[in-house]
N, C-alpha and C positions, 0 to 999 in steps of 0.2 A: 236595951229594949229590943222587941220584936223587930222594929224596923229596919234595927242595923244587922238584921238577917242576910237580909237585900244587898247585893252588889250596889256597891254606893259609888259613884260618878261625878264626873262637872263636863256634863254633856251640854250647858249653858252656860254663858258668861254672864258674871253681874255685874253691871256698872251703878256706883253710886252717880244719882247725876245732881250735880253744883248748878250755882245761879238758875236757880226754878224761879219763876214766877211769884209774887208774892202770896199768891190765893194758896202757895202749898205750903207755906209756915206757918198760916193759922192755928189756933189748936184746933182738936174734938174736930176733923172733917169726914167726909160722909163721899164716899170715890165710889164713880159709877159706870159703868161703858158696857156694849152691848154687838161691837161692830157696826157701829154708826160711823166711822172714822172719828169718835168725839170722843172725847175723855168730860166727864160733867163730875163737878165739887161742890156740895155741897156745905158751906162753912157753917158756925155755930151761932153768925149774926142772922142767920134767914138768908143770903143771898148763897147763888149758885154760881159756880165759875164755868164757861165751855173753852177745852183747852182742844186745841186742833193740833195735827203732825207738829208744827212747827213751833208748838209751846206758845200758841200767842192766845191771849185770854180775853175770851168776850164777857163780861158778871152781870146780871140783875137780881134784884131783890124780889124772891119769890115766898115770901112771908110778907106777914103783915106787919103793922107797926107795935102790938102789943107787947110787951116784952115777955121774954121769956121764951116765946115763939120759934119753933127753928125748924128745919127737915129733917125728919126723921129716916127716912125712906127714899131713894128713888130708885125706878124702874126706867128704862131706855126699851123701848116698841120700838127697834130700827127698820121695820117692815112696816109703820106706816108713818116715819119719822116723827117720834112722838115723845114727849117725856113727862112721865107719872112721878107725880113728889106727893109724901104724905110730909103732911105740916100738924107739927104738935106745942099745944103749948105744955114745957117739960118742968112750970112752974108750979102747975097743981095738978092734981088728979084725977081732976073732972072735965078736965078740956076733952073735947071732941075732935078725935081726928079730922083733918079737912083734905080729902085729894083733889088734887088739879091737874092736869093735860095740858101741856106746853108743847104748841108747836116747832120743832125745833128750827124748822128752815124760816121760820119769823120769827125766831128769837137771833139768830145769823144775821139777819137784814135787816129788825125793826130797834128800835130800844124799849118802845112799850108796849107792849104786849100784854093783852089780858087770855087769861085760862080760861079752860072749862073746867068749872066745880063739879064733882060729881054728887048728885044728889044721895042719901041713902037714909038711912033708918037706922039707931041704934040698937042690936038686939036684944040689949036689955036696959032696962034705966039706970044701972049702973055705967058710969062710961069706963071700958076697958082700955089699954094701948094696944092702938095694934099692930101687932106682932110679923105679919105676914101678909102679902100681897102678891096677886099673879095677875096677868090679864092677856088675854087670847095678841093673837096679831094683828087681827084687823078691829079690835078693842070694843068687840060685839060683847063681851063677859071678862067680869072682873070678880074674882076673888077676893074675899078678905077675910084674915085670919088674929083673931085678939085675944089677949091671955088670958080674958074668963074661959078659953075652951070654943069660942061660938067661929064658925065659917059661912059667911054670908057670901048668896052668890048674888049678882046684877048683873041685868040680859039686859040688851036693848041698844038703841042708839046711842051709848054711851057717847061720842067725840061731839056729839052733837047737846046732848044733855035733856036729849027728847026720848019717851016712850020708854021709860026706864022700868024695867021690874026686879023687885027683892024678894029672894027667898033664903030662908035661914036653912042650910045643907045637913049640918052636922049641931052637936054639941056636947064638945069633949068636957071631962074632968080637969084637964089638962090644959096649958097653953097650945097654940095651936104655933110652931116651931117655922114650916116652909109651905108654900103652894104651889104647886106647877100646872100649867094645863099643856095637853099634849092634843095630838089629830091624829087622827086614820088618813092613809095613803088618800082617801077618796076627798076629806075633808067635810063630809058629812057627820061626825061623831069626833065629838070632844070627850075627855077624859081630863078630870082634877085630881093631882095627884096631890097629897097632903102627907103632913107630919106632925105630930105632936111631939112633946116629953115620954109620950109612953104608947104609943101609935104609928103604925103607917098604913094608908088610906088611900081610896079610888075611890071617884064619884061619875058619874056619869051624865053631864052637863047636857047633853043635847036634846033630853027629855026631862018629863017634868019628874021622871024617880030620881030620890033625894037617899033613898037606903045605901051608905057606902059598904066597899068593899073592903075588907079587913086584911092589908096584905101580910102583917105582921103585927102583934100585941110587944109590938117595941119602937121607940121613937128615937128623937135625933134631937141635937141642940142646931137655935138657928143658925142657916146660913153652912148648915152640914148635911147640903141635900141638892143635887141637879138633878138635871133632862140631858142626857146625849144626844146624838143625831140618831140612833135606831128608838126614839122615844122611849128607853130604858130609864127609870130613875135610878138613880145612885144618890146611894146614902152614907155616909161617914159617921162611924160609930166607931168610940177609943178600940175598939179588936180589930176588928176590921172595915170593909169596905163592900156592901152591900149594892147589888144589882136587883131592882124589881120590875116586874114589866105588870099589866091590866091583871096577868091570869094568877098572880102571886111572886113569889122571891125566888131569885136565878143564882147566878153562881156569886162569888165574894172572894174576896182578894185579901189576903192575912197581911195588917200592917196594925202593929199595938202601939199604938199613942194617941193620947187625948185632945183631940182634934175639936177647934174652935170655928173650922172655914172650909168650905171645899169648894174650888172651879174647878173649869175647863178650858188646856187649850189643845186643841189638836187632837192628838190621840192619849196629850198627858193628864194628871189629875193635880191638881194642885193645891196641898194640904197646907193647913196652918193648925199648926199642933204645940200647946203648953207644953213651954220648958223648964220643969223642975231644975233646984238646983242640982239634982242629983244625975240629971238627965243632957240636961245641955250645957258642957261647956262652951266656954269663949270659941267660936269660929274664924279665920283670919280670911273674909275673904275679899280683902284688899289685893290677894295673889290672885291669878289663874292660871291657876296648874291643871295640868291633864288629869292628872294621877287621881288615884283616891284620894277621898276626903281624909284629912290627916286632924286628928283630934290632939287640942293643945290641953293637957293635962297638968302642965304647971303653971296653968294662968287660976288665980285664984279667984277670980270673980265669977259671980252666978247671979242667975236671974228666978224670979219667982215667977207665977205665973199671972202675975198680971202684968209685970212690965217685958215682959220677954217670950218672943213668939218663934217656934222653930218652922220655919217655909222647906219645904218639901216639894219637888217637883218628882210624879211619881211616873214610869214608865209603865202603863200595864199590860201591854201587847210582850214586853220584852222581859216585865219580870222585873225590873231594876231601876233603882232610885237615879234619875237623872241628875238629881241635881239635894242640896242638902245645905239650910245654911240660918243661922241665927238670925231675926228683924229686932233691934233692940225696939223698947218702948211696946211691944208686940205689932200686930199687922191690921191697918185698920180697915184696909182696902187693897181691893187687886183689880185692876184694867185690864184689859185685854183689848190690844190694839196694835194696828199695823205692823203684824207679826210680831210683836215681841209682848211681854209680858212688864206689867208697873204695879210697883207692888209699893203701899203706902204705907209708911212706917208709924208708930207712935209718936217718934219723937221729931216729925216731919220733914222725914228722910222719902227719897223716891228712886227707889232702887229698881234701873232697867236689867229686865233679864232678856235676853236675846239664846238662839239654841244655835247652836253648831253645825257648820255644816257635817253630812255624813261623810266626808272622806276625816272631819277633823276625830271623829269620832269615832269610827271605824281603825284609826291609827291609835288611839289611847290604846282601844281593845286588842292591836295588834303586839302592842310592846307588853300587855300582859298576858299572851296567849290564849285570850279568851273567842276564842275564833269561832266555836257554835253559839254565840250571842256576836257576834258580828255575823253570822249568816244571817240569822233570824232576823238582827235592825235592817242590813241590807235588805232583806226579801220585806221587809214591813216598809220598809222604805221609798218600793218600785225600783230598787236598782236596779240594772239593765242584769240577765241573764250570761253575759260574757265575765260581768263582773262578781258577780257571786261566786262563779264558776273558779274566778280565782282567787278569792274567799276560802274557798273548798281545797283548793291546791294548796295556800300557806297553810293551811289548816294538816292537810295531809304531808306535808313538807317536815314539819314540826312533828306530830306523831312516829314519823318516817324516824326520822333523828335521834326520837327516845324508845326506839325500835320495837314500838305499838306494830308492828305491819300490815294485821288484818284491820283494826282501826283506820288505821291510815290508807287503806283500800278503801274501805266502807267511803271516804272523803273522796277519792281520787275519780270513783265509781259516777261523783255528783258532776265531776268535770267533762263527763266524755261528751264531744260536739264540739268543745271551746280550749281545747287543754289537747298539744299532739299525742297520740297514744303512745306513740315512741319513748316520748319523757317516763312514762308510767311504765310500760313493760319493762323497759331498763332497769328498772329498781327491782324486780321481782324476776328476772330470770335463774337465779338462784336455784336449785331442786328444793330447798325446802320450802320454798315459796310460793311453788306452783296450781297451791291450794288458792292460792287469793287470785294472782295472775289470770286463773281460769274463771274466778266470776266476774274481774274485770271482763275479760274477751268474752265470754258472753254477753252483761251486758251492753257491752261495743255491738255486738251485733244484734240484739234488740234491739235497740236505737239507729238500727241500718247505718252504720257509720263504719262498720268490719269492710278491710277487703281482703282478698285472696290469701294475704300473708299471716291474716288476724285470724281469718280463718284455719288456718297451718297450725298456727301456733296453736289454736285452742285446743285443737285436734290431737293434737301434741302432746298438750299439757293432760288432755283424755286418755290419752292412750301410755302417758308414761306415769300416770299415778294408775293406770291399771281402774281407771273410775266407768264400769261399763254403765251403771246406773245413771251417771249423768250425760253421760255420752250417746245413751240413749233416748234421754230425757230432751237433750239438745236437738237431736236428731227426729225425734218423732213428736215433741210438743210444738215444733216452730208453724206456725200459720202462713206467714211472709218470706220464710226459709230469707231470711237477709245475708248471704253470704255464698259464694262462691261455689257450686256444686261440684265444680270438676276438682277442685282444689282437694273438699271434704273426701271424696270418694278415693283421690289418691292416696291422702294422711290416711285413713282409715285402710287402705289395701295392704300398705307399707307396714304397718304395726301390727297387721293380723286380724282386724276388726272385718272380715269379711262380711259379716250381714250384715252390718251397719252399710257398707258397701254397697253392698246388693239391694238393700232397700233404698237409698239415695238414687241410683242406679236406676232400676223399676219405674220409681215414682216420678223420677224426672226424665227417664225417656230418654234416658243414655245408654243406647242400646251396646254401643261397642266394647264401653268400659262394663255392661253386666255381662256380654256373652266372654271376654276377657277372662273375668273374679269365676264365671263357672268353670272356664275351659284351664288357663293355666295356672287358677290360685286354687278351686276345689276341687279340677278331675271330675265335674262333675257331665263330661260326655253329653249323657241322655238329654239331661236337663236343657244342655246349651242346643243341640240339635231340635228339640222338640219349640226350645222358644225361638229359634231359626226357622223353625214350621210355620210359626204363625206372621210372621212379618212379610213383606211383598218381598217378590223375588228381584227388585230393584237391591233390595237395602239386604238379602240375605245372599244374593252374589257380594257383594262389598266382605261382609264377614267371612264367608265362607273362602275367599279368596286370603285375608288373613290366618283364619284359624283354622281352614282345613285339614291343615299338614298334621295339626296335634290332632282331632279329630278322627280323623285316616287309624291314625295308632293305636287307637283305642278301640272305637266302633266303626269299621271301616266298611260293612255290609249299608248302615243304615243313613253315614255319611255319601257314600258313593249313593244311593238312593236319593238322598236332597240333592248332590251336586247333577245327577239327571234331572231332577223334575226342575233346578232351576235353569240347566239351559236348554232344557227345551220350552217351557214355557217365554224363556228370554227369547229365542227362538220365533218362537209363533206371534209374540208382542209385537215382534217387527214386521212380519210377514203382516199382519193383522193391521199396521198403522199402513204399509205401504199401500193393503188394498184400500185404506180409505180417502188414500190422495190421489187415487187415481191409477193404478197398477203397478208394475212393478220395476220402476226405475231407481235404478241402486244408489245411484246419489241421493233421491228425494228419501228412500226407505233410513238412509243412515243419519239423515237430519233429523227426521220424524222417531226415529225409534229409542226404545229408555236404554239407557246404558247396562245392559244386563253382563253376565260376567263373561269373556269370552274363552273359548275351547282352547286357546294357546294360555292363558294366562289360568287356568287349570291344570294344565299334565305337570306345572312341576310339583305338585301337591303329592301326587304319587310317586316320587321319587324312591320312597322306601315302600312302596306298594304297586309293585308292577301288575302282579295277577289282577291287582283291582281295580288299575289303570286299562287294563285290558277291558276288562266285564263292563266299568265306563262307558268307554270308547264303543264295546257292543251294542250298549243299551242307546246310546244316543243315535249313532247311523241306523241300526235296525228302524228305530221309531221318528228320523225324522228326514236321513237319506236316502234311503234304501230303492223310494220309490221313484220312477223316470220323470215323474210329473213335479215331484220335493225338490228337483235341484235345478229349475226352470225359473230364472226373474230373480236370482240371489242376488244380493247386496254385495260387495266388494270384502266386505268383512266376511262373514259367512262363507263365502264361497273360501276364502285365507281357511276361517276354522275347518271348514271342511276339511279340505285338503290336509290339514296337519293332523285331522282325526284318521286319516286313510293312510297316511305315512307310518303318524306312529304307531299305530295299532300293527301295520305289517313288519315293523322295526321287532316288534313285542312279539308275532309268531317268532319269526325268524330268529331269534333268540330264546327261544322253546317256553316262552312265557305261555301259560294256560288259563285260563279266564277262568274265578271259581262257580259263575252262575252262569247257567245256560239261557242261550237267549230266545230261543222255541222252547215253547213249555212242556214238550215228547221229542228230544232230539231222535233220530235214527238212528245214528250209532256215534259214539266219542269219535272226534277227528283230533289226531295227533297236528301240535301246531304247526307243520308246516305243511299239512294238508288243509289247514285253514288259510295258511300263507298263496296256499296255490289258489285255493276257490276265491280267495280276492282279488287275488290277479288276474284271474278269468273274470271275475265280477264285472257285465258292460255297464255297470252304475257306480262303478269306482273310478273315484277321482283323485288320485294322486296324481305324485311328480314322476315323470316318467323317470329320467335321470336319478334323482336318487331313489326312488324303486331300486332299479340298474344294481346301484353302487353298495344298495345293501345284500340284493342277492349275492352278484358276486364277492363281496365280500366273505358272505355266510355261506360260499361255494353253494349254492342253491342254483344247480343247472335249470330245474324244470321251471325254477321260477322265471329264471331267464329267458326260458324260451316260450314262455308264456309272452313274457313282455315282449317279443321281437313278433310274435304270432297278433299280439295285440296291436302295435304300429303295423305289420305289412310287411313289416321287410323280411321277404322269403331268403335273401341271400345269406344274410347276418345269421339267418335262421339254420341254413342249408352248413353255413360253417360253421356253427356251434355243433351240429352235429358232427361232421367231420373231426373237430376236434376231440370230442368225445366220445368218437367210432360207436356214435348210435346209428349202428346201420337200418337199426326197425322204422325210426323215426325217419331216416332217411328217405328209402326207399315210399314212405306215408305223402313225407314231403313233394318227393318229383311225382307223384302218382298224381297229387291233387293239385299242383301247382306247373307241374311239366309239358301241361299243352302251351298254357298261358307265359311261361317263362322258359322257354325251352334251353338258354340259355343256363340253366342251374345245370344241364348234363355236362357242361364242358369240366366243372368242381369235379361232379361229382366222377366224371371218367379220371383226371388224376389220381383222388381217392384211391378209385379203384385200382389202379396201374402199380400203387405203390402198395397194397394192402394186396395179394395173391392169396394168402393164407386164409381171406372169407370164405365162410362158405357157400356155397352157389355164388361166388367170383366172376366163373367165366359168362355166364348167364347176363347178370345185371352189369358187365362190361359191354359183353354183346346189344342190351339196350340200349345204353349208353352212347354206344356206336353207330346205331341205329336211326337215334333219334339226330345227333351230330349228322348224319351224312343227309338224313331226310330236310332239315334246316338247313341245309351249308351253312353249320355253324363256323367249323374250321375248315384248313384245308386239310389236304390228304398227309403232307409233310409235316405241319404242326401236330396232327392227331399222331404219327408215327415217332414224334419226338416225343410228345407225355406219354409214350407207351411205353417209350425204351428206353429217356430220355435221363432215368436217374436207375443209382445201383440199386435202389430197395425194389425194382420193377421187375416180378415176376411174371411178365407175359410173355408168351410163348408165339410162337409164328403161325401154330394151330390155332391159336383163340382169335387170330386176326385176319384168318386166311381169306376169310369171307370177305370181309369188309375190303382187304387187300386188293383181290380180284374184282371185286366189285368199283372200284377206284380206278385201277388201272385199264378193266375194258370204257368205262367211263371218259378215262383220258384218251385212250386211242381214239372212242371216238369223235371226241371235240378236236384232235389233229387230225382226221379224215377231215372233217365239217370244216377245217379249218383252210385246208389244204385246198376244199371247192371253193370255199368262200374266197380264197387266193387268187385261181386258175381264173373266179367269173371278173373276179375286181380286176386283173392284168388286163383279161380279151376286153370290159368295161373301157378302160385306160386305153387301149390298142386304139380300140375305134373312134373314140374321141379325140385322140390324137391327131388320128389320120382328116377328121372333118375339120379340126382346126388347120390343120395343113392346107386340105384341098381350099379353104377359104382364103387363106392368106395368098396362096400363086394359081388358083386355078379363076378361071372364069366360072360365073353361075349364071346355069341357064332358067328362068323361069317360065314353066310350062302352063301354069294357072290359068284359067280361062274364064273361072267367075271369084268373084270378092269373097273374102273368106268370110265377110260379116253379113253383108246380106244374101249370098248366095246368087247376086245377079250376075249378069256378064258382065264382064270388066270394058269398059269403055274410060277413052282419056278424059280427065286424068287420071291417073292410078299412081299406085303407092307399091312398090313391091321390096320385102325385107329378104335379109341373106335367109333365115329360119323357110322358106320357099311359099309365104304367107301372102297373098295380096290383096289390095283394098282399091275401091272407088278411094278417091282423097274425100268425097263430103263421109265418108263413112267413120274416116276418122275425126274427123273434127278439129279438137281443139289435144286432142293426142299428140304428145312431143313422139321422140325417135323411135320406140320401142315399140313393140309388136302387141298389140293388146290383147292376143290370145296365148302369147306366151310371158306375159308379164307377170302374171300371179308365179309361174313358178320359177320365173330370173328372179323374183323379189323375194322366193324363198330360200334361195342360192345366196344371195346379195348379205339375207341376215345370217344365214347359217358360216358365211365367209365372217361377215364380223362378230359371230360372237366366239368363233376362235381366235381371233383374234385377240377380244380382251382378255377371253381366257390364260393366251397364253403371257399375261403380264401378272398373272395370280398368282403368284407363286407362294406367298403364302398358304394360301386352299389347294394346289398342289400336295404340299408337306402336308399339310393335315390329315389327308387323304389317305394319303401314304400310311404314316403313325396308325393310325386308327384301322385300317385294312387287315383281317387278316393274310390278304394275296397282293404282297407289296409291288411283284412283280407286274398282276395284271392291274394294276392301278399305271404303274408306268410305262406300260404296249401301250395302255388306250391314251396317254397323254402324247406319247410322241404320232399314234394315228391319225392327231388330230393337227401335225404339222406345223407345230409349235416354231420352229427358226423358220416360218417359211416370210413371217413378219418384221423380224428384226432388220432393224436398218444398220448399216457401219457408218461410224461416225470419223470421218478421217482426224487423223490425228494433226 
């Protein structure tokens, strides 16, 4: 049959269950339950049995005494604990149905209990059986359905058996087969849904129209007809399985067998379907096995369809028969209660079904690799997400094995978040493989779960199947960009995909790795320099200080232009922050200012571009040192770049480097570079090293620049012998002219010079200056200037060139020994006389003549005071005056120090020698030492 289309299962255990109660051996019983926790039996004597969890059985007699009498019917309202029995008597054919309303929680507690009868109206005066019964939840309306065709509805206070009204709905041709009422979310509007033999039907209960809706011109046998929980009916018909909702017929579920019964549990269906002999053999389900149902084919017994029911438990979320199994006797009832299923047999068997857990079930389907129906029970199931996921893995494990690949990706793909991607990539590193590989890492990094490396690889896996279309698809559809940028723009560099590059690059603002891809992957010079235009001169010193050198190479005009305007604008940045903290303190300027690129950490950019290093170096001093005012309150940095721009720039003449751009926009005429070399040098706003200046001129035998630089320090001497050395007599002669008042001193050079050098022309002339100026200075004496004349062999001076000077010396000398000679004859007869008064004092008498006081000019009257000096005083005149003469005391007192300070003098001996050394007249250094009498202080210290 169609049935066994259906993957067939024992996703439920059945247990037959032993020692029941005696109320379930009865024959003909009548099984009822609702989710009450009740199970209610109706037996064939009129009494009702209520069986609870634990099988324990409360019965009363809910028919009359008449015989014949029995329950035809019951219904369980577990929503207002209620239970509806229709009672018939099934001995003739004109008994009238009678329904009653049994409360059931005093039928629990009481033993007598009386119902409420419901009142009603036959609808015709034939009395029919009836066939069908429904009634709302809170048992406001009650349906009834009889096999003349006729559906009668009653409104009203039914529990109570007050205010009742009848109204006849419908009336079929037909028995009237199921009823069901259903509610709107709101619970304002009811809907009855109906069934005939050849019908299905909507009525609209909550008003008074009675005109039904036609959902189909096909019916159902009873008891092959529910309500779901989305107020769907379903219908059970031998093909299939029909879905209706208010507005007509939905979808249907293909299962061919002739179906006697249909519930509901859960999300199953549970069919009672005639078992031909042809149809159903003997089932053994005394086992529980996992496996499929296993059909025994040499049991020769068969059932007909009255005694032999085949139960079906149908899965239809999953597609697949749960469950599958013979009720001998056929099935005369099914329960549904505390999770499991009771299914009442004919031959007053009660067979528990109970469902499996899903791991037990989930393991059948595993040992037969049915793994996308293990997803699907899991995901119907609410499995947790980690677990599906590995679902999805044995799923992909398995295909992997029977080397499906892409299949088994398509699974692996379900795992990413709960599954390490490492397990997965592994499998597919293969080159032929790299097709699947790549939509896994994609979607890895749609689900932001990629890092760095997943990134790599995908790239990878782009770039070595040569796939630009998805590489670009990657690249420019992503919204969230979940992955790695720096990572992407590498893989992508390395394999050639430069615009993919470039646009990664751009869009994220990674400026170094795009000016990189332009500079050293396209050559694309312009491009890199122009987008270096637009960035701050913060962040375009940073690059430029990398990529300039290759830049240089290329366009080294338009390069050297950026690398000026960024350090002068770097430049002014800082001048500009220090004027806003207050002037120009060089420590404050270097905390406050942006790190722009600096003048030392430039030059070596030009390494292979000197001419251009030069033109640089012009354009930056012209425009930002040049002026006296520009190199005032520099920063400690700056004033460094300074300085290395003035060094090397003069490095660059001096090595005949030429600058190709002129830095006055109408030069006056091309200056050859070391005529630019010199106008630096002279420059008084140039700030070099003096020292190595120095070290380069002379190196670069660069005289003039040298003397530039001694002309620029001061020092005439250093100056005076560079010429000398280089018998620049023009310069020379310039030299003592402008410097020879002030330093007279430079004649003495320059008379050697000359002494040893005869062969100048006009020699004798600027010797005679020379000479000139010497004798006008006493610079030397007459004997030193007579030895540097004559003094060496190269000395061609003659006794005519010096006649002058000669004569002029020696009358000079004669006359200092005249002068010298009087100075002699007056210091003896000086010495004579003072001798002599020392004498006459020592052995002569002194006579004093005096007649008045030498202090006040009165007469002298006693007492008096009279000194050897022939001085005399009143005594009050002198006072408090010791021994000495107070008119000659000033100048004994200057005798007194003048005695001592040759004294110390002559202990000097050190400043003696010095003296001496340094004199060019050694001799009159040591007349004047011994004139001053030097042993006249020493003592002898006896030995």
């Amino acid at each position: 049959m169609a049935s066994f289309q259906l993957r067939q299962f024992h996703f439920f255990k059945r247990e037959s269950l032993d020692d029941l109660p005696e109320a379930f051996k009865q024959p003909e019983l009548l099984l009822c339950s609702n989710g009450g926790d009740l199970i209610f039996i109706a037996d064939s004597d009129g009494s009702i049995h209520i069986v609870n969890r634990s099988f324990v059985v409360r019965s009363f007699v809910a028919t009359s005494e008449v015989p014949g009498t029995r329950i035809t019917q019951m219904l369980h309202i577990h929503e207002t604990r209620t239970l509806l029995t229709i009672e018939e008597n099934v001995s003739t054919a004109s008994s009238r149905p009678i329904i009653k309303l049994w409360s059931v929680d005093k039928l629990l507690r009481q033993t007598d209990v009386q119902p409420v009868t419901v009142k009603y109206q036959q609808p015709t005066s034939t009395p029919h059986p009836l066939t069908a019964i429904a009634a709302t939840p809170s048992i406001s309306q009650i349906a009834l359905g009889f096999a003349g065709g006729h559906i009668v509805l009653i409104r009203g206070n039914i529990a109570k058996s007050k205010s009742t009204k009848q109204r006849t709905l419908h009336v079929a041709p037909e028995p009237v087969t199921n009823l069901h009422f259903i509610a709107d979310d709101t619970g304002t509007s009811t809907t009855l849904f109906a069934t005939t033999t050849a019908q299905t039907l909507a009525f609209d209960t909550s008003g008074s129209k009675s005109d039904p809706s036609i959902l189909e011109e096909r019916g159902c046998g009873i008891g092959c007809s529910l309500v779901n929980d989305d107020n769907e009916l379903i219908v059970a018909r031998d093909e299939a399985i029909y879905v209706y909702t208010t507005e007509g017929r939905g979808p249907c579920f293909a299962f061919d067998a002739p179906k006697v019964l249909i519930r509901r549990f859960r999300h199953y269906l549970l069919l009672a379907t005639a078992a031909p002999s042809t149809m159903a053999p003997t089932m053994d389900h005394s086992r529980d096995d996992d496996d499929d149902i296993h059909l025994d084919s040499t049991d020769s017994r068969v059932y007909s369809y009255n005694d032999a029911t085949t139960f079906t438990i149908l899965d239809t979320k999953n597609k697949l028969v749960a469950y599958t199994g013979v009720v001998a006797g056929g099935v005369r009832g099914v329960a549904i209660e505390w999770g499991s299923v009771f299914v009442l047999g004919g031959h007053g068997t009660l067979d528990h079904f109970s469902e499996k857990d899903l791991l037990e079930k989930l393991d059948i389907l595993y040992r037969q690799n049915l793994y996308p129906l293990a997803v699907k029970m899991a995901q119907n199931g609410n499995y947790d997400l980690a677990s599906v996921a590995g679902i999805y893995k044995k799923y992909g494990d398995w295909l992997y094995s029977k080397d499906d690949f892409d299949t088994a990706m398509s699974q692996y793909m379900q795992t990413i978040g709960y599954v390490e991607p490492s397990y997965i990539i592994r499998k597919y590193l293969d080159a032929q493989r790299l097709i699947s590989l790549a939509s896994y890492l994609q979607e890895l990094h749609t689900a932001g779960m990629a890092t760095s490396d997943h990134t790599t690889l995908l790239l990878n896996c782009y770039t070595k199947l040569r796939d630009e279309e998805r590489l670009n698809q990657f690249i420019h559809t992503q919204e969230d960009y979940q992955f790695d940028v720096d990572t992407a723009i590498h893989v992508c560099r390395q394999a050639g995909f430069y615009d993919q590059a470039l646009y990664l690059a751009d869009k994220f603002a990674k400026t170094g790795m795009y000016l990189k891809l332009k500079v050293e992957d396209q050559d694309d010079i312009k491009a890199a320099l122009e987008y270096m235009h637009k960035l701050g001169d913060s962040d375009a010193s940073v690059y430029l200080a990398e990529l300039g050198r290759r830049c240089l190479a290329s366009l080294p005009r338009e390069t050297t232009e950026l690398l000026v305007e960024v350090c002068i604008n770097g430049m002014n940045a800082r001048v500009g922050a220090a004027d806003k903290n207050g002037g120009g303190d060089a420590l404050r300027v270097s905390v406050v200012a942006a790190p722009m690129l600096s003048m030392r950490r430039i030059q070596h950019l030009f390494a292979d571009q000197p001419a251009w290093l030069a033109a640089f170096l012009e354009q930056v001093i012209a425009r930002r040192w040049q002026q006296p005012a520009s190199t005032v309150g520099l920063s400690e940095d700056e004033e460094n770049d300074m300085k290395s721009a003035w060094n090397t720039l003069l490095e660059l003449y001096l090595c005949g480097v030429e600058s190709p751009v002129a830095v006055s926009p109408q030069p006056a005429k091309k200056q050859a570079p070391k005529e630019r070399a010199l106008d630096l040098l002279r420059n008084s706003n140039a700030s070099f090293d003096w020292d190595r200046a120095y070290i380069l001129c002379a190196s670069n035998g660069f005289t003039e620049g040298i003397a530039a630089l001694y002309e620029q320090r001061g020092d005439v001497a250093a100056l005076l012998e560079l010429f000398i050395e280089h018998d620049d007599v023009r310069n020379m002669r310039s030299l003592l002219d402008k410097h020879g008042e002030e330093r007279p001193d430079l004649y003495i050079k320059a008379l050697h010079y000359f002494a040893r050098n005869p062969q100048l022309a006009d020699n004798e002339r600027l010797l005679s200056e020379c000479l000139a100026t010497i004798e006008k200075h006493n610079l030397m004496s007459p004997l030193r200037v007579l030895q540097a004349l004559g003094g060496s062999d190269r000395s061609g001076v003659t006794l005519g060139m010096v006649r002058g000077y000669i004569m002029r010396q020696i009358e000079a000398s004669t006359k200092r020994i005249q002068d010298n000679e009087k100075a002699i004859t007056s210091y003896a007869n000086e010495y004579m006389t003072h001798h002599d008064n020392m004498e006459a004092l020592k052995t002569k008498p002194v006579v004093f003549q005096s007649t008045k006081c030498t202090s006040c000019m009165a007469p002298l009257d006693l007492p008096s005071v009279h000194f050897l000096c022939k001085h005399s005083y009143h005594q009050r005149c002198l006072g408090d005056i010791g021994d000495s003469c107070p008119k000659c005391q000033v100048e004994n007192q200057m005798l007194e120090d003048q005695r001592r300070r040759q004294e110390l003098a002559a202990k000097q001996h050190d400043a003696f020698f010095n003296k001496l050394q340094s004199s060019d007249d050694g001799f009159e250094v040591v007349a004047s030492w011994f004139s001053k009498n030097p042993f006249a202080f020493t003592r002898l210290v006896d030995q």
